[in-house]
C-alpha positions in Angstrom: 26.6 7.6 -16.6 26.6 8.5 -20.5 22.7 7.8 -20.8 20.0 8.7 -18.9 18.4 4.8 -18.2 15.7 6.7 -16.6 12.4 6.1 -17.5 10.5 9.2 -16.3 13.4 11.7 -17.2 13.2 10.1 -20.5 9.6 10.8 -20.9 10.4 14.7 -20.4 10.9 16.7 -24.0 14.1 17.1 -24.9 15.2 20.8 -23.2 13.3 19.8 -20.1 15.2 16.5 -20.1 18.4 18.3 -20.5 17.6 21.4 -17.7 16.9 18.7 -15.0 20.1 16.6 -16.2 22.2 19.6 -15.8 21.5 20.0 -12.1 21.9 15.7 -11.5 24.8 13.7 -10.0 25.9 10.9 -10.7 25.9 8.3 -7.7 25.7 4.9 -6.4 23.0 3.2 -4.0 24.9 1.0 -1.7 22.6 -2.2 -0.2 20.7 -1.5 2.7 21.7 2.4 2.3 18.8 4.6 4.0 17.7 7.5 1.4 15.4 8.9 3.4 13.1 8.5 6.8 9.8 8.9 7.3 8.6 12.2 8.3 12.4 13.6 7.9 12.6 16.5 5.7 13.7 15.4 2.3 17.5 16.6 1.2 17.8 14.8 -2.3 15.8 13.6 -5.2 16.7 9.7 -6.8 16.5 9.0 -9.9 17.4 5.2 -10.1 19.2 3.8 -13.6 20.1 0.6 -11.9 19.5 0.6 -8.5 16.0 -0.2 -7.1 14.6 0.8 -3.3 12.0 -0.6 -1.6 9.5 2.2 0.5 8.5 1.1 3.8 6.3 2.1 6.0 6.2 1.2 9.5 3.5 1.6 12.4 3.5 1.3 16.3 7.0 -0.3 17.3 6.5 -3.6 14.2 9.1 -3.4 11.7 8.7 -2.0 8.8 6.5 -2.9 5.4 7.1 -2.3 2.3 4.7 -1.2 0.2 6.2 0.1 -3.0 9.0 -0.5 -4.7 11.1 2.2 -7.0 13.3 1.5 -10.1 14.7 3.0 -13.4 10.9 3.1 -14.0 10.3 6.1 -11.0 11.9 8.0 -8.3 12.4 8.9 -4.7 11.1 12.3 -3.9 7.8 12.4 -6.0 5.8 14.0 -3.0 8.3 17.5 -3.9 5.7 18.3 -6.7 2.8 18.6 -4.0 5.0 21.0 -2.1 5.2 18.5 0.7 8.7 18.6 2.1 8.7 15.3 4.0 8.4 11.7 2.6 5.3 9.4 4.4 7.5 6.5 3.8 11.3 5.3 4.6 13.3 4.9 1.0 15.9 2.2 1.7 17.9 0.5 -1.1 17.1 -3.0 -1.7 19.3 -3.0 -5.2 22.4 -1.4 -5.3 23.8 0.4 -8.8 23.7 3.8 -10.2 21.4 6.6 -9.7 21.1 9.9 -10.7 20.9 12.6 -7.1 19.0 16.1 -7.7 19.5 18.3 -3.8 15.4 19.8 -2.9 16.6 23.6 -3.9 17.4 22.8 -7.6 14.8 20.3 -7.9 12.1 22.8 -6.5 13.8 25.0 -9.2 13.7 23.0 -11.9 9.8 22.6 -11.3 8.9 26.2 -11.0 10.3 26.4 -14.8 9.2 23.4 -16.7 5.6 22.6 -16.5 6.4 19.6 -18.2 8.1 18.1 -15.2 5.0 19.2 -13.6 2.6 17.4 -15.6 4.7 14.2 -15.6 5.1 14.0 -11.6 1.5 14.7 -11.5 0.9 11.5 -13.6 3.7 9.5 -11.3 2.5 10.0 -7.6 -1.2 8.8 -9.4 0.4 5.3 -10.0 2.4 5.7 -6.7 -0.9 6.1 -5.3 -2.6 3.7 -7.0 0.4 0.7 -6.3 0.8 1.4 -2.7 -3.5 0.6 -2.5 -2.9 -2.1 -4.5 -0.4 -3.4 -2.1 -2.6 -2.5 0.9 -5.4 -5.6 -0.9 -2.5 -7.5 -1.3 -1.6 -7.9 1.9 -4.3 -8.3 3.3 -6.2 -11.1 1.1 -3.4 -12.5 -0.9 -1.8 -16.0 0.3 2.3 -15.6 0.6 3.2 -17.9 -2.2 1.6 -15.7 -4.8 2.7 -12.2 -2.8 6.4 -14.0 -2.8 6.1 -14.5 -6.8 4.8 -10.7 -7.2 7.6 -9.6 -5.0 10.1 -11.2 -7.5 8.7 -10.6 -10.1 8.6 -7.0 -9.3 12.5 -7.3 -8.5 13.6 -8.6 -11.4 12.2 -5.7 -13.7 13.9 -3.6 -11.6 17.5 -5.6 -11.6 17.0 -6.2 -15.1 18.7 -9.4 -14.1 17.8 -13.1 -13.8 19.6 -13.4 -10.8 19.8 -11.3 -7.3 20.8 -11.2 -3.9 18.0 -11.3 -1.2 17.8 -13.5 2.3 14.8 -15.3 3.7 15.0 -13.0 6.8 15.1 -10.0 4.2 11.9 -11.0 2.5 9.9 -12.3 5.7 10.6 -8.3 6.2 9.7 -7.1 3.4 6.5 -8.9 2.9 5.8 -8.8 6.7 5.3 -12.7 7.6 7.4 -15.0 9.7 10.7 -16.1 7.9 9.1 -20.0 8.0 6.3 -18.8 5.8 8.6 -17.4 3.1 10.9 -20.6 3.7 8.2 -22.5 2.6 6.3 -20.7 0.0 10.1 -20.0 -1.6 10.3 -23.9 -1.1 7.2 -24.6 -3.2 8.7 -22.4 -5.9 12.2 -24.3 -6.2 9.8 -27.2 -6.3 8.4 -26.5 -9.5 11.1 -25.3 -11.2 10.2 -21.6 -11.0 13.5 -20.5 -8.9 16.6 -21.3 -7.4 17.9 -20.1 -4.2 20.8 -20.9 -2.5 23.0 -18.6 0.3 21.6 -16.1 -0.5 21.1 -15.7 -4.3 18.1 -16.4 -6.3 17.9 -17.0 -10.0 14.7 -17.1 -12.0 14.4 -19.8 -14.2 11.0 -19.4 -15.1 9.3 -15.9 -16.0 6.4 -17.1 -17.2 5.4 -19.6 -14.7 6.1 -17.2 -12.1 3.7 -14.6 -13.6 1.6 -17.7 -13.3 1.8 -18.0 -9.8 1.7 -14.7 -9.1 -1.1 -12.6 -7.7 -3.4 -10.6 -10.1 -1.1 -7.4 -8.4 1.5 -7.9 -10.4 -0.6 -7.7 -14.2 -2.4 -4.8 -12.6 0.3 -2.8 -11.6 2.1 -2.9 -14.6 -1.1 -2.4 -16.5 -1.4 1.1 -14.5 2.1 2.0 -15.5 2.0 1.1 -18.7 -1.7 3.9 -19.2 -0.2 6.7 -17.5 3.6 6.3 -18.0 4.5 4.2 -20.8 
């Protein structure tokens, strides 16, 4: 990777930027690739340039939920800065493609000497914080077919692409429904020219109707990002 294609190590002044660069690797998400458990200790640090992960929390024996999502616009690893060596959620990789890996030792390092780092993580686990209760409204008052057009909407900004791969059974996961609701509400979609899907791979057609359709989550998370981040 020539370019960084990072959004929060591009944020970071220019000799901070190059420190934490200088202690990266380059490497590659692979679908369905676990980057970290939930109350595991944490080994690396992501940095995604074209990959994206979905975090998922889980609770009593149900599957999992997600309730964030991580592209080239964050990272894996935030909860470092709080000196919290374990990750509350499971990090698994939704979108594969390149990412830049930091091991805990050097990323503790490169902390302890650039305040800047500091500051900016600081302002990142605040809109963490502030999507993931988002999310927990979301779920709980907002009808699939507008959670469905937020979830793919969300997706696509992180592909950067009109078109991924992603299976009914995936989503009913993801969104924690039954597979016939997302059948149906992904039906509805298709219906009105918003989407196509078919074995497997969907391509938006329409942006703006499905920011239409959405659920007000979607404006208001990128809103936050946009204050604190952008």
């Amino acid at each position: 990777m020539s370019e960084v294609q990072n959004h929060l190590i591009e944020c970071l002044p220019q000799r901070a930027r190059a420190s934490l660069l200088a202690v990266c690797e380059p490497v590659q998400l692979a679908l369905s690739e676990v980057l970290c458990e939930a109350q595991s200790p944490t080994r690396h640090v992501y940095f995604p340039t074209e990959g994206f992960i979905s975090l998922v929390t889980s609770v009593d024996h149900h599957s999992g939920l997600e309730v964030g999502m991580v592209g080239r616009e964050g990272m894996v690893g935030a909860q470092l800065a709080l000196g919290v060596a374990t990750s509350p959620l499971r990090a698994l990789v939704q979108g594969p493609g390149a990412c830049w890996r930091v091991g805990v030792a050097a990323f503790k390092a490169e902390l302890a000497r650039s305040p800047a780092l500091g500051r900016l993580l600081d302002r990142y686990l605040y809109v963490l914080m502030a999507q993931t209760s988002c999310a927990a409204g979301c779920l709980r008052f907002h009808l699939i077919g507008p959670r469905l057009a937020r979830w793919l909407l969300m997706s696509q900004d992180r592909a950067h692409h009109d078109r991924f791969h992603v299976t009914h059974e995936f989503l009913a996961y993801m969104m924690g429904v039954r597979r016939v609701g997302v059948t149906q509400a992904a039906g509805d979609l298709q219906r009105r020219g918003l989407i196509t899907y078919h074995r497997g791979e969907l391509t938006v057609l329409d942006r703006s109707g499905l920011e239409h359709a959405a659920c007000s989550c979607y404006a208001l998370d990128c809103s936050t990002y946009r204050r604190h981040l952008a």
